[in-house]
TORSE-455029 format. One record per residue: residue number from 1; residue in three letters; x, y, z of N, C-alpha, C in turn. Coordinates in steps of 0.1 Angstrom, whole numbers, plus 2048, in hexadecimal, padded with zeros to 3 digits. Each point is the difference from the previous one (the first is absolute). Layout:
N
<pt NUM,"ala",<X,Y,Z>,<X,Y,Z>,<X,Y,Z>> ...
***
This chain:
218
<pt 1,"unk",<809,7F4,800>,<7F7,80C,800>,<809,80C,800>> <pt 2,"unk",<7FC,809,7F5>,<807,80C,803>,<806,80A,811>> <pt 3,"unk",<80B,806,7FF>,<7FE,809,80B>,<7F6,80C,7FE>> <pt 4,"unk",<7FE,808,80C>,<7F9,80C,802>,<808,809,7FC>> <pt 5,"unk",<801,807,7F1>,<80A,80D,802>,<7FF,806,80A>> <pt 6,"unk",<811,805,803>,<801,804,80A>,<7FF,814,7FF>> <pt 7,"unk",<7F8,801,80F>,<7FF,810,801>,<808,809,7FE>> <pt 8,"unk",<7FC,80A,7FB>,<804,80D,803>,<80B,804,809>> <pt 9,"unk",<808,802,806>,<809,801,80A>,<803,813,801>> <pt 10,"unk",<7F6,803,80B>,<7FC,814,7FD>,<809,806,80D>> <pt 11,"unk",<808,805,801>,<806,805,80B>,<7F6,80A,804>> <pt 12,"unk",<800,800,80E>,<7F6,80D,808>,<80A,80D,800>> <pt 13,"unk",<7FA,806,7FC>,<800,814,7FB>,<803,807,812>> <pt 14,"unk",<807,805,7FE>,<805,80B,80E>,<7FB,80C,7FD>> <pt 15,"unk",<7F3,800,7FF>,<800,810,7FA>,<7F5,80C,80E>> <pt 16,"unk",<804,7FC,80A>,<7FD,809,80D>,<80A,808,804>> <pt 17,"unk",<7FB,80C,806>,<807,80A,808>,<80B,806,7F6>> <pt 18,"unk",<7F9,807,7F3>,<80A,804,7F3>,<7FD,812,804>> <pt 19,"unk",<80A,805,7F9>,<802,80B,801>,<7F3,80B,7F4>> <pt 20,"unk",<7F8,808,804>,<7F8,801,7F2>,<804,80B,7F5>> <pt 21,"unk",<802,7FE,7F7>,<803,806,7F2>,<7F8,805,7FA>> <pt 22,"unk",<801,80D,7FC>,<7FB,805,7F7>,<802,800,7EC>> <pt 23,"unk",<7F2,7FC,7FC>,<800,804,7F3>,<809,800,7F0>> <pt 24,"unk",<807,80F,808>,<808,806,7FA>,<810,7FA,804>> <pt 25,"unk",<800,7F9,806>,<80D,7F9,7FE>,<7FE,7F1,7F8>> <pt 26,"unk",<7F5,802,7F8>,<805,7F7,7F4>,<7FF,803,7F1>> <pt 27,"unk",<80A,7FE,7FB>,<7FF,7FF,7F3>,<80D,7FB,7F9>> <pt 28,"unk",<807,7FF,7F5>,<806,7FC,7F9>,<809,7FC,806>> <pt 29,"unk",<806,7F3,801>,<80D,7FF,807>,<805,801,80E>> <pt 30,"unk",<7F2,801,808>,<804,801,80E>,<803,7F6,808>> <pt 31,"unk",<804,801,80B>,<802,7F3,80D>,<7FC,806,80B>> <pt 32,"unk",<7F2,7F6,801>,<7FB,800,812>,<7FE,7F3,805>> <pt 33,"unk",<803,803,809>,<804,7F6,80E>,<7F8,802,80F>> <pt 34,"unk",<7F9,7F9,7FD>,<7F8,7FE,812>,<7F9,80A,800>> <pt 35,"unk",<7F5,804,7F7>,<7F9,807,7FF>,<7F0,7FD,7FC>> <pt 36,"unk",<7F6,806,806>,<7F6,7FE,800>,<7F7,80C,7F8>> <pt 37,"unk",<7F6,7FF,7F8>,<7F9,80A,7FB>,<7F6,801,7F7>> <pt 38,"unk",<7F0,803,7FD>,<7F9,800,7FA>,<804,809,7F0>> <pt 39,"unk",<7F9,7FE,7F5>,<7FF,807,7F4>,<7F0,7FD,7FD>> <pt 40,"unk",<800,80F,7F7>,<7F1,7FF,802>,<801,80F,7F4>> <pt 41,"unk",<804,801,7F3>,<801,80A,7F7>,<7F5,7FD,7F2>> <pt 42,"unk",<801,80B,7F7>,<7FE,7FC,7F1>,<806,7FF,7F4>> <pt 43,"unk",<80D,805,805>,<80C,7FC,7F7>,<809,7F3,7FE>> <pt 44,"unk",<808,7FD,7F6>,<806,7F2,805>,<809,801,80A>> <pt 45,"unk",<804,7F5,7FF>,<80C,800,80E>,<80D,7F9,7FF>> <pt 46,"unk",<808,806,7FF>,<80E,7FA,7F4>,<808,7FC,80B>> <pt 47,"unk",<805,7F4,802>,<809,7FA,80B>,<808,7FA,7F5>> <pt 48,"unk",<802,7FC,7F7>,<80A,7FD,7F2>,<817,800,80A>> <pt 49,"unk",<7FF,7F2,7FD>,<80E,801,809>,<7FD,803,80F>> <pt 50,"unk",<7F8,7FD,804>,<802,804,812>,<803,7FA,809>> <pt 51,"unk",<806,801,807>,<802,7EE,80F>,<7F5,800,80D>> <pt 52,"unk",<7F6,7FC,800>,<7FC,801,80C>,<802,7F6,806>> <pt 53,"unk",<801,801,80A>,<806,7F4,80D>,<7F7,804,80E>> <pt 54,"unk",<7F5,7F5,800>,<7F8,801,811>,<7FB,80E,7FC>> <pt 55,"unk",<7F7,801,7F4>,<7F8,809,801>,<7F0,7FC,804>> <pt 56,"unk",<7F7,803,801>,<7F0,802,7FE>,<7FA,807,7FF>> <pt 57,"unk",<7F6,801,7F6>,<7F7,80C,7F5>,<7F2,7F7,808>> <pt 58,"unk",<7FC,80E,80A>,<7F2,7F7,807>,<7F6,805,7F6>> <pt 59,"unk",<807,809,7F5>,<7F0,800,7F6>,<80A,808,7F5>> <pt 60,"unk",<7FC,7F4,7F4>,<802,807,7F5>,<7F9,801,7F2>> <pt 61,"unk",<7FB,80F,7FF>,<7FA,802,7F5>,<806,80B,7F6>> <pt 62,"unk",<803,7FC,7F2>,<800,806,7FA>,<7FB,7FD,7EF>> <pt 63,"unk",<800,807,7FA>,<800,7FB,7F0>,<809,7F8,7FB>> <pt 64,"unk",<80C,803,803>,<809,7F8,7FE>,<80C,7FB,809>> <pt 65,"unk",<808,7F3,7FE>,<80D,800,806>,<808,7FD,7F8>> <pt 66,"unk",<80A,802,7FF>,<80D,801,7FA>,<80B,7F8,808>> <pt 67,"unk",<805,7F2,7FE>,<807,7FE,80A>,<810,7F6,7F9>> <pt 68,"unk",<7F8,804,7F4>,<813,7F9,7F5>,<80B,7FF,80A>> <pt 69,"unk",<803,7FA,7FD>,<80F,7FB,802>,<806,804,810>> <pt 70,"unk",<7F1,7FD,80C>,<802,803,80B>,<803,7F3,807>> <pt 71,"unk",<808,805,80D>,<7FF,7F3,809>,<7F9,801,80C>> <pt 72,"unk",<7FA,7FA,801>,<7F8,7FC,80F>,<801,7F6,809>> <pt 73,"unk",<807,804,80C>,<803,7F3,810>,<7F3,806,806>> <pt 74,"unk",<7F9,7F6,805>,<7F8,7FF,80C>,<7FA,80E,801>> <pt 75,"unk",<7F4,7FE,7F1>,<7F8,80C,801>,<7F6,7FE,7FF>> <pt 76,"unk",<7F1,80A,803>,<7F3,7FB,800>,<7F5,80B,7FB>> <pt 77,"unk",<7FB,7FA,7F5>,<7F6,809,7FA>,<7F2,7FD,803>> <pt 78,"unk",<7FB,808,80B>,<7F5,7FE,806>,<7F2,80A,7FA>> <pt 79,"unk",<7F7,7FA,7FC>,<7F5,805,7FA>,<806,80A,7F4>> <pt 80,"unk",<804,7F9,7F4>,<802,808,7F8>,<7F6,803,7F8>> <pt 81,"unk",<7FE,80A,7F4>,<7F6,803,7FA>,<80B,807,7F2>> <pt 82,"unk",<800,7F9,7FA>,<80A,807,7F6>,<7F8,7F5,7F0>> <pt 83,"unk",<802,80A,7FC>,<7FB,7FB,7EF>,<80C,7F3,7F5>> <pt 84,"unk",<808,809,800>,<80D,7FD,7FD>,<80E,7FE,80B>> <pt 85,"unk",<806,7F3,7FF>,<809,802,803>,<80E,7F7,7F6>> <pt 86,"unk",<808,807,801>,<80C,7FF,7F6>,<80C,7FC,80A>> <pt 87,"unk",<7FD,7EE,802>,<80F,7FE,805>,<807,7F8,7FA>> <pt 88,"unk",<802,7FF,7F7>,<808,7F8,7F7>,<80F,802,800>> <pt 89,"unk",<809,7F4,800>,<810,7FD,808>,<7FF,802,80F>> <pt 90,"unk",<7FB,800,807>,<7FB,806,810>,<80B,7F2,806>> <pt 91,"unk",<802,805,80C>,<803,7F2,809>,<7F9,804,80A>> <pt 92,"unk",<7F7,7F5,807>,<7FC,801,808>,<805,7F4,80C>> <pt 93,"unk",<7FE,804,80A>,<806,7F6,80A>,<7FC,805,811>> <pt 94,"unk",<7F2,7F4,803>,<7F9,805,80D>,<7F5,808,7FE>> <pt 95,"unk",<7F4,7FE,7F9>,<7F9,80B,7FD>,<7F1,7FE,801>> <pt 96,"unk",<7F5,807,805>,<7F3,7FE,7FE>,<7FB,80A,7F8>> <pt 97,"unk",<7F0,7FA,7FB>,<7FE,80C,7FA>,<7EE,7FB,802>> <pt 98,"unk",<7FA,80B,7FD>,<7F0,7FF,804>,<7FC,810,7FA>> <pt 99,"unk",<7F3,7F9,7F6>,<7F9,807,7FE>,<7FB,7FF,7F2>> <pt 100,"unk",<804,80C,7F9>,<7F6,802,7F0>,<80C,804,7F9>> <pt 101,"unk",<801,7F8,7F5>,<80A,802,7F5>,<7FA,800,7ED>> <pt 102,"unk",<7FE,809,7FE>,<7FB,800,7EE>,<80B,7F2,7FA>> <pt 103,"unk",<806,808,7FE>,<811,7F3,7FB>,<808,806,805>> <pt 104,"unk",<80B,7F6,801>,<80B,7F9,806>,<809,7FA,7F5>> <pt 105,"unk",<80A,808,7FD>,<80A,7FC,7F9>,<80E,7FD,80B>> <pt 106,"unk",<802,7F5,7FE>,<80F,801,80B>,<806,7EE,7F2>> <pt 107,"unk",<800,804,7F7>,<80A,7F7,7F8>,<80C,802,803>> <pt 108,"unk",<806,7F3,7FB>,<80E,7FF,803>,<808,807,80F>> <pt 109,"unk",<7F7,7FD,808>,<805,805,814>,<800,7F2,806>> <pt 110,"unk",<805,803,80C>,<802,7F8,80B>,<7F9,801,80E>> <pt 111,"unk",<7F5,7F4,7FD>,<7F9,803,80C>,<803,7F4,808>> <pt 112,"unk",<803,801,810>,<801,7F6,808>,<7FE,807,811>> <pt 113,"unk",<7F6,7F5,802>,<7F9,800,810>,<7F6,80E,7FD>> <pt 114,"unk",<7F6,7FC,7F4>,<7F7,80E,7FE>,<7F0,7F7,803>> <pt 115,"unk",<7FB,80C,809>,<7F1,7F7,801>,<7F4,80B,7FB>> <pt 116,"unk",<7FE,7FB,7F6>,<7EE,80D,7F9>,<7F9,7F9,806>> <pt 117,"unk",<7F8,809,80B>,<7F7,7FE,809>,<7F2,80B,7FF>> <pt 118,"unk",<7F5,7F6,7FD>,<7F4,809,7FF>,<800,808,7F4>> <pt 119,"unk",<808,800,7F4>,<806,804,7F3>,<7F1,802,7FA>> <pt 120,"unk",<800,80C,7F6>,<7F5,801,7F7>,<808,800,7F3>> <pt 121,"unk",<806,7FC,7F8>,<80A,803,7F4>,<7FE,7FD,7EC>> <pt 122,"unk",<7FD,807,7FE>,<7FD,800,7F1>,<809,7F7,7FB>> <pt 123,"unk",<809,804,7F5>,<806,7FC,7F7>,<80D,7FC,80C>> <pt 124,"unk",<808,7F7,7FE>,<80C,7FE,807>,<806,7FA,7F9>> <pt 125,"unk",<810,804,7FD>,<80E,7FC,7F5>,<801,7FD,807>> <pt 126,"unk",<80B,7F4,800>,<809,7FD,80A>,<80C,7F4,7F5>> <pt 127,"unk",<7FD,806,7F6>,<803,7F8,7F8>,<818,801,7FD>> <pt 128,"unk",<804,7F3,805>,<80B,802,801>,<806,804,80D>> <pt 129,"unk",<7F5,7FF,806>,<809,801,811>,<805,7F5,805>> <pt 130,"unk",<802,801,80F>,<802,7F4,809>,<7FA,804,808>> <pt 131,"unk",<7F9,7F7,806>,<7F8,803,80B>,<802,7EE,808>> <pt 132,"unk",<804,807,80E>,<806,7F6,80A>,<7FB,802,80D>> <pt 133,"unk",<7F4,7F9,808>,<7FA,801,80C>,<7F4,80B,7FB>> <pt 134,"unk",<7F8,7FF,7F4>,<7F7,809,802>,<7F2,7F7,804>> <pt 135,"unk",<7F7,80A,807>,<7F3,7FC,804>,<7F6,80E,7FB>> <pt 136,"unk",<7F3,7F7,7FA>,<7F7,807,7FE>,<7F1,7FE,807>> <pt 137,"unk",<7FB,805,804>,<7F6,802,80B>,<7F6,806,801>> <pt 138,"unk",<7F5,7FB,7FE>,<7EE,809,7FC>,<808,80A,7F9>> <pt 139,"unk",<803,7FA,7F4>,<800,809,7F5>,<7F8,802,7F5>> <pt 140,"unk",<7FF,808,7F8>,<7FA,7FD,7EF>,<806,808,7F9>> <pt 141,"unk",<805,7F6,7F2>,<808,804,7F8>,<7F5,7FF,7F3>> <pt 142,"unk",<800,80B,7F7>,<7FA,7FD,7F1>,<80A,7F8,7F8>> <pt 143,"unk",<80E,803,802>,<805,7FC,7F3>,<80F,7FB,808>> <pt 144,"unk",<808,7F8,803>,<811,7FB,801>,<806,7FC,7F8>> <pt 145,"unk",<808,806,7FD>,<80B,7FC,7F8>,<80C,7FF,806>> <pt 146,"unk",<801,7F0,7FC>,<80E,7F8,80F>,<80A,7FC,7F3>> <pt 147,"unk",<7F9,803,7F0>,<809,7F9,7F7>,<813,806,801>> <pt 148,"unk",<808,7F0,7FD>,<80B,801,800>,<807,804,813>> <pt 149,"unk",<7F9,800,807>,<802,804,80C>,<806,7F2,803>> <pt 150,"unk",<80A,808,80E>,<804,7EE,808>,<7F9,801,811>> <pt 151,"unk",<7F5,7F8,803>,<7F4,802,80C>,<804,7F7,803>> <pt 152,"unk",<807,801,80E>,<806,7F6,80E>,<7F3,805,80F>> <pt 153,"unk",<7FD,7F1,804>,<7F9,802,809>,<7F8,80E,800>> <pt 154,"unk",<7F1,7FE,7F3>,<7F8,80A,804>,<7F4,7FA,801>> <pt 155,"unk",<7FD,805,805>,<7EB,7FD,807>,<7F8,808,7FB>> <pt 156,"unk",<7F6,7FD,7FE>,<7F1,80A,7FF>,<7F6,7FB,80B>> <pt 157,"unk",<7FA,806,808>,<7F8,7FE,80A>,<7F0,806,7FF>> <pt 158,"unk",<7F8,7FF,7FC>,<7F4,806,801>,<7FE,80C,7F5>> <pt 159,"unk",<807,7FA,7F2>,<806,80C,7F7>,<7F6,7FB,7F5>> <pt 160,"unk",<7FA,80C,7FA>,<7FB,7FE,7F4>,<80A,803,7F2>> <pt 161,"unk",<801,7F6,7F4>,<807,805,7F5>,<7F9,802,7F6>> <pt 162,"unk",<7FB,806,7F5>,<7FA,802,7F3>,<802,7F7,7F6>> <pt 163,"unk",<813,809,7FF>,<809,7F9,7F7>,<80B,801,802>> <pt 164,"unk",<807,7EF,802>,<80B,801,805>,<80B,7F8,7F2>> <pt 165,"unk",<80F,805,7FC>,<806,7FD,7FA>,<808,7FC,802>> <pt 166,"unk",<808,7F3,7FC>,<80B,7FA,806>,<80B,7FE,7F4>> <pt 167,"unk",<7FF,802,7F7>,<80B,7F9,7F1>,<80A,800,805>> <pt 168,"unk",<805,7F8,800>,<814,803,804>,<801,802,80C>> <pt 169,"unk",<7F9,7FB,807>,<800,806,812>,<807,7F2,804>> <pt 170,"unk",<80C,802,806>,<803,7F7,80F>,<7FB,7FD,808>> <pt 171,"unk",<7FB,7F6,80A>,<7F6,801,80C>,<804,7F6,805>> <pt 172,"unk",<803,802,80C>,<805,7F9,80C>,<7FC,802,80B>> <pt 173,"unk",<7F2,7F6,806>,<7FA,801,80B>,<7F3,808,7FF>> <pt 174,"unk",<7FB,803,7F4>,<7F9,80D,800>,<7F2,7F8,802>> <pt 175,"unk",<7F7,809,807>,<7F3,7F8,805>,<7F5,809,800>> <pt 176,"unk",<7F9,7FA,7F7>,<7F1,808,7F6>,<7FA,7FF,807>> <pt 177,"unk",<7FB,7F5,80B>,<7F3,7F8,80B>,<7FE,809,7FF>> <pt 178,"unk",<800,813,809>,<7F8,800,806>,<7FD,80E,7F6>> <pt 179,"unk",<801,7FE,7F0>,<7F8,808,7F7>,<7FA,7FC,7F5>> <pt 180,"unk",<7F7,80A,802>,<7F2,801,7F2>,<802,7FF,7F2>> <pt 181,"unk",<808,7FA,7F6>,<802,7FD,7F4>,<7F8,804,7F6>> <pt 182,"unk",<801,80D,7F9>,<7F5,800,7F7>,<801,7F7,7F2>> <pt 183,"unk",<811,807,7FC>,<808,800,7F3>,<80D,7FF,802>> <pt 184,"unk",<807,7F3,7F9>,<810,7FE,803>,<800,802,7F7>> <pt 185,"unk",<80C,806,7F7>,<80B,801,7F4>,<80D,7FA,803>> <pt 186,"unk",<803,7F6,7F8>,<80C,7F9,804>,<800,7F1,807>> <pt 187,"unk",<7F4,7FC,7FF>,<7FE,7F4,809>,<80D,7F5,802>> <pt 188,"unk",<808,803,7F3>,<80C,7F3,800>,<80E,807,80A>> <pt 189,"unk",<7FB,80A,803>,<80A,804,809>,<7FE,7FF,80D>> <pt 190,"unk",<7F7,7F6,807>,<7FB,7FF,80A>,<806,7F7,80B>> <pt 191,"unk",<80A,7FD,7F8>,<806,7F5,808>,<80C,806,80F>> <pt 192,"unk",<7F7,7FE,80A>,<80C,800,80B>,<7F5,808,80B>> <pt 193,"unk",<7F1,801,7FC>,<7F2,807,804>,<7FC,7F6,807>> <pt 194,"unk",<7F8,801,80A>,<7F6,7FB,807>,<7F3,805,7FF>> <pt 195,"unk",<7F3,7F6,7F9>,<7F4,809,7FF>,<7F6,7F5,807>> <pt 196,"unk",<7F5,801,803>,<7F5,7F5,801>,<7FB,7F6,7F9>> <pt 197,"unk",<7FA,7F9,801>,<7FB,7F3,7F7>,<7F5,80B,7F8>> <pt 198,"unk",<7F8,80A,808>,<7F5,801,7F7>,<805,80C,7F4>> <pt 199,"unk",<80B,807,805>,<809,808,7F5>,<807,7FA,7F9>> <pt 200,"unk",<807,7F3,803>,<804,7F6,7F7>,<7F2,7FE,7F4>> <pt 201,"unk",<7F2,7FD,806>,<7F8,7FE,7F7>,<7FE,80E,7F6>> <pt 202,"unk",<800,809,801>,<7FA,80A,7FE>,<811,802,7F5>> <pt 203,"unk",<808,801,808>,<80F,7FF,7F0>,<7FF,7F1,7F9>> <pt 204,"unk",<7F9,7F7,801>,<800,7F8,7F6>,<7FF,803,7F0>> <pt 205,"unk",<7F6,807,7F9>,<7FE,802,7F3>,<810,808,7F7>> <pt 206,"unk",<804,80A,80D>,<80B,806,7FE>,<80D,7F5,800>> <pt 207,"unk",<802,7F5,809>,<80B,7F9,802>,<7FE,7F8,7F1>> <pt 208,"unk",<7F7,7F9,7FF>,<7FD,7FB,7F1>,<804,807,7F4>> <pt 209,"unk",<7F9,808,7FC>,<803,808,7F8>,<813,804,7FA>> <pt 210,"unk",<806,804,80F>,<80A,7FE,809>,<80C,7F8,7F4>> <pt 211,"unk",<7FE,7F2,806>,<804,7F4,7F8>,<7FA,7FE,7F5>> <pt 212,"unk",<7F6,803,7F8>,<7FE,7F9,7F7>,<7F3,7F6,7FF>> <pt 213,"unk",<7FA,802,80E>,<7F1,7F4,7FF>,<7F4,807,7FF>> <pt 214,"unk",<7F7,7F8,7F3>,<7F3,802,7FE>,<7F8,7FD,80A>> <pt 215,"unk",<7FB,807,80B>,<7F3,7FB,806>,<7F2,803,7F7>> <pt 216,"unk",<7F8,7F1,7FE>,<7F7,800,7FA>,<7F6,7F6,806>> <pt 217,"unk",<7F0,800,7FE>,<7F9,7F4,80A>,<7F9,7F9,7F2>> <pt 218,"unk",<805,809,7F3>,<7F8,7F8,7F5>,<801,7F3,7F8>> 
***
């Protein structure tokens, strides 16, 4: 009998008793450290190159985020509300995030010990990353794109997906149980996934197809 892919492995976040920050100490290129502070504008919000380390954003709203070629240690995006966000090349490492996201581009980054919790998220790239210890949690996604990605120990818990895409995807340990399947792309890239018997039934016409078999009852 198969094993149980194995969990997520999520380090717990130190983000109490932080110093609070204002605003205006972000944008292009900056470094904060042990800082705590809400955004709440109608302009975008350009962090493009920035280091944050043991920050938290107990509310973030804007039109946009901007977060290219940023790095992030043990940071937390609490009740976001942003349309767009732009994190593509990103490294992330120790991170939550909760709330409402239009899309989500973070291709080709590095996510590890990341948990989307309570996530509302449109469109999501992710296409060409790594992602290592991530967990997903009463989430709903319309659209994922995991194609070409390498997914070590990731979970979905209580997550709805629309449409999820895998072509070229790596997967090691990764465990579908505990989501909603609308639409796979990629089904032959499935290998290294954990799903249920009755999503097993429900990707049958796709795995056929797949390989090459006619299902017919005529």
């Amino acid at each position: 009998m198969p094993s149980a892919p194995k969990p997520p492995q999520l380090n717990t976040l130190h983000l109490d008793d932080l110093a609070e920050a204002s605003p205006e100490e972000l944008h292009p290129g900056a470094t904060l450290t042990g800082r705590s502070l809400g955004v709440d504008q109608r302009s975008p919000v350009d962090l493009t190159d920035t280091r944050l380390d043991g920050v938290r954003f107990d509310r973030f709203v804007a039109p946009e985020l901007r977060l290219r070629g940023a790095g992030l240690l043990e940071v937390a995006f609490d009740a976001l509300d942003v349309p767009v966000v732009d994190a593509a090349r990103t490294d992330w490492s120790d991170a939550r995030l909760s709330g409402r996201v239009g899309a989500l581009t973070a291709y080709d980054s590095s996510l590890r010990s990341i948990h989307f919790t309570g996530c509302r998220l449109g469109f999501v790239n992710l296409r060409g990353a790594e992602l290592l210890d991530v967990q997903f949690t009463d989430c709903s996604i319309d659209e994922l794109d995991l194609g070409e990605t390498r997914c070590r120990r990731v979970r979905f818990t209580d997550t709805r997906i629309a449409s999820l895409e895998v072509p070229r995807a790596s997967l090691t340990n990764v465990d579908f149980r505990g989501a909603t399947l609308s639409a796979v792309s990629g089904v032959g890239h499935l290998s290294g996934a954990t799903i249920t018997h009755e999503q097993a039934l429900q990707l049958a016409p796709l795995l056929a197809a797949h390989v090459g078999i006619s299902i017919s009852d005529d």
